[in-house]
N, C-alpha and C positions, 0 to 999 in steps of 0.2 A: 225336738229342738229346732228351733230355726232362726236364724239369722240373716244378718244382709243390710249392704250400706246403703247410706243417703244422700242425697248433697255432694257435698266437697269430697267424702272419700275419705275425710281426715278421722283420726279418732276418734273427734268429737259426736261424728255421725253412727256413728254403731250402736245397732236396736238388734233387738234381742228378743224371744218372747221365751215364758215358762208354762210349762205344763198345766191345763188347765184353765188359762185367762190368754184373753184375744185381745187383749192390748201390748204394744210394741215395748219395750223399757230399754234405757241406757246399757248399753252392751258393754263389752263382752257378757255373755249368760254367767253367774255364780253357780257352785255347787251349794244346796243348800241342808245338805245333812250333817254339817256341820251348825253353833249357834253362830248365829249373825243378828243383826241390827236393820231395821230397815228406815229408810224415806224413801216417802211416796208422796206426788206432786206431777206439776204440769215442766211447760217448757224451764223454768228455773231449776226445778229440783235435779232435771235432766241434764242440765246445763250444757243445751244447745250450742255447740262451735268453743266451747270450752272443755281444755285437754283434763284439768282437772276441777269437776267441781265439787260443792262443800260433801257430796258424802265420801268421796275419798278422800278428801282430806281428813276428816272425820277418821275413820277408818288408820291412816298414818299416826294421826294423833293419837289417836287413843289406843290402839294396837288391840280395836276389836275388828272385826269381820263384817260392814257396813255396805246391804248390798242397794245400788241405786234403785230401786221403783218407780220412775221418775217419766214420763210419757208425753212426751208432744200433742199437742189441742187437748190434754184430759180438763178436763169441765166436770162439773157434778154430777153429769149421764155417765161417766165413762167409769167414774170413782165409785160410784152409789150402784152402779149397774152390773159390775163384771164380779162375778161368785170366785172365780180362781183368784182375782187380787186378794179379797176378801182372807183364804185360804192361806195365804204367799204370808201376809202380813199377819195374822194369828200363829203364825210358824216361826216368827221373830222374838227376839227377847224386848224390845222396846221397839216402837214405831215413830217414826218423828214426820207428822202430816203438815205440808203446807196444805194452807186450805185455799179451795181452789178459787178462780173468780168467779160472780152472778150472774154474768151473762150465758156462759157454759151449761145448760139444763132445758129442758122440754121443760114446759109451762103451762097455761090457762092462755097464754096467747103467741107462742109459737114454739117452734119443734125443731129442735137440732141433731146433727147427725151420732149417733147411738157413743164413737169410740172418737171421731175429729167434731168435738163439740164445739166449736169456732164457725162451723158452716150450720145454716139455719135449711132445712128442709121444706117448709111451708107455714105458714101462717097461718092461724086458726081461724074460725070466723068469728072469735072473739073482739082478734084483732082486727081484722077486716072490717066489720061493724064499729069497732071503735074510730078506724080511722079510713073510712073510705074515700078518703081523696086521694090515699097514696096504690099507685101499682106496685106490685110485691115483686111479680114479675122479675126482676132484675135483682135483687135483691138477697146474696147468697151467704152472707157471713153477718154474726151475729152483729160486731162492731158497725157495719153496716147500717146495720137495722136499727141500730139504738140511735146513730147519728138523724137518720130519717125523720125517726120520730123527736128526738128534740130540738129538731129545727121548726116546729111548729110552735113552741115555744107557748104551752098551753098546759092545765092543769092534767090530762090525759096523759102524760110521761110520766108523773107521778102515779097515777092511777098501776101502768105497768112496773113502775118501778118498785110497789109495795106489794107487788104479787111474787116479782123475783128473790123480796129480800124475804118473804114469808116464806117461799117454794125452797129457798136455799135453807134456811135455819130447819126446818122441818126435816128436807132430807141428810142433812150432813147429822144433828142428832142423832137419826134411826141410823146412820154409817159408825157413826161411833159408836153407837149401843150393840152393835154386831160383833165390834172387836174385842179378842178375848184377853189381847197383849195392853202392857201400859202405852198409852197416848200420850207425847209430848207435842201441842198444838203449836204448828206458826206459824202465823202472819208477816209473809210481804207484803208488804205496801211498797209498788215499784210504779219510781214515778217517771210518766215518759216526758213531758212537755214542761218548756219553758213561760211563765206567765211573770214580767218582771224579773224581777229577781230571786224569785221560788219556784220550787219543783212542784206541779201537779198532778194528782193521776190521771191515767188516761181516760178523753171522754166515755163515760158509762154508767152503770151504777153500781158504787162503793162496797164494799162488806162495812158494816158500822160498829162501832163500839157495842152495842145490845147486843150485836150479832152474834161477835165471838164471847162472849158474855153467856148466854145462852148454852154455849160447848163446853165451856171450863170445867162446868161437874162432871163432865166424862174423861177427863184429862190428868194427868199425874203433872201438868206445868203445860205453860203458854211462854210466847213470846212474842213482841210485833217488832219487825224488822225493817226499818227503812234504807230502800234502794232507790238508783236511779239507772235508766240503759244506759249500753256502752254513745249512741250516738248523742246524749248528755254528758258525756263525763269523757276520760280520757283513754278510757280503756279499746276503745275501737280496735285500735291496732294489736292489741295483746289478743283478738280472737281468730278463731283458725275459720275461715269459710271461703266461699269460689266467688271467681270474678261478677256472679252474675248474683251474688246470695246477703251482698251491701245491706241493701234495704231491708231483710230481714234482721240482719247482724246487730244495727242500730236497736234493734229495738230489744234486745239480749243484754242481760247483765252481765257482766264481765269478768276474770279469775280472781282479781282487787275483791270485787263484791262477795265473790264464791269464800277468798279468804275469810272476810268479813265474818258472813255470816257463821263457819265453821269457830270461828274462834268465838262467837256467842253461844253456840250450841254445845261447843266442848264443855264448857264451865255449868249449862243446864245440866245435862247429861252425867255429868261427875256430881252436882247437886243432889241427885237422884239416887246415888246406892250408898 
């Protein structure tokens, strides 16, 4: 077992790991020989600086055993990659998967870090060839990298961009087709920026209607869920984090949302038996 804080120190921060898988999940650790429920997901499902999010609530509500899974930077490397999740989540009576974002995943034209899929490793020479006017050099996080390239503002972003949506359907598929528990799939759509008077998502590219379209036959139910961060909306102040951890904070859903979502998934979840 291992444990140990992060950040602010508050609750919010407590990471955990389970036997078997080398990624970090929402702490306190659960005993799991008892039947439990799981979610598993990135910074949301974790609910980063938030004291309660939707899988405990989840869990209150329903008065099952709902253990968080939920892992800061997991990307499709992290989720598609680690055998003990794999294991964790087969040991469950139901699974409820946010699916992760596109840019998170090693590619045909760059390579990110194995478990913090958020940072980019190197750049293939796919990519280098496709676009050798840019120095990579400098260049460490995936969001980064995608800004780069669509400021060229040329048919070639699409080029990478139909490799990521191809690279993402392919492996979250074969992730599903491993699991031996029922799948309830769901889509955040969390949107950061203001453009007029509507919310849009963050610069990158999308998961698309095909996309999740493509997952549903492995699935016992879907949902798409729209959100927006706390530094859109009013929630800022209802999150727990340190004086220096602002600029992260903003970009975090907030317990309003956490409610939210929990109060759509209760109703899927009872759907179900």
């Amino acid at each position: 077992m291992s444990y140990h804080q992060t950040g602010s120190g508050g609750p919010e921060d407590a990471v955990c790991q389970y036997d078997g898988s080398r990624l970090w999940f929402r702490g306190p650790r659960r005993v799991l020989d008892l039947p439990y429920m799981a979610c598993v997901g990135g910074e949301e499902t974790h609910g980063r600086f938030v004291e309660y999010p939707f899988a405990a609530i989840l869990e209150e509500r329903l008065g099952q055993r709902c253990v968080n899974f939920g892992s800061l930077f997991c990307g499709v490397d992290a989720l598609c990659g680690d055998e003990g999740l794999v294991s964790l989540l087969n040991g469950a009576e139901l699974c409820i998967l946010q699916t992760p974002n596109v840019l998170g995943q090693s590619n045909h034209f760059y390579r990110v870090h194995p478990r913090r899929n958020d940072r980019v490793l190197a750049p293939t020479d796919n990519l280098v060839d496709l676009y050798p006017e840019i120095d990579f050099t400098d260049v460490h996080f995936v969001r980064h990298l995608m800004a780069r390239l669509r400021g060229f503002r040329d048919a070639r972003f699409e080029v990478v961009a139909e490799e990521l949506r191809r690279n993402w359907a392919k492996r979250i598929s074969s992730f599903l087709r491993r699991l031996q528990v029922p799948v309830f799939l769901m889509h955040l759509r969390v949107q950061h920026q203001m453009v007029g008077e509507h919310q849009v998502e963050e610069a990158g590219v999308s998961v698309t209607d095909q996309m999740l379209e493509a997952l549903r036959p492995y699935c016992v139910g879907s949902a798409d869920v729209n959100a927006c961060v706390s530094g859109q909306s009013d929630e800022l102040e209802d999150l727990l984090f340190g004086t220096l951890q602002q600029p992260l904070a903003e970009h975090m859903i907030g317990p309003a949302t956490h409610r939210s979502i929990a109060n759509m998934l209760i109703g899927s979840v009872r759907n179900l038996n």
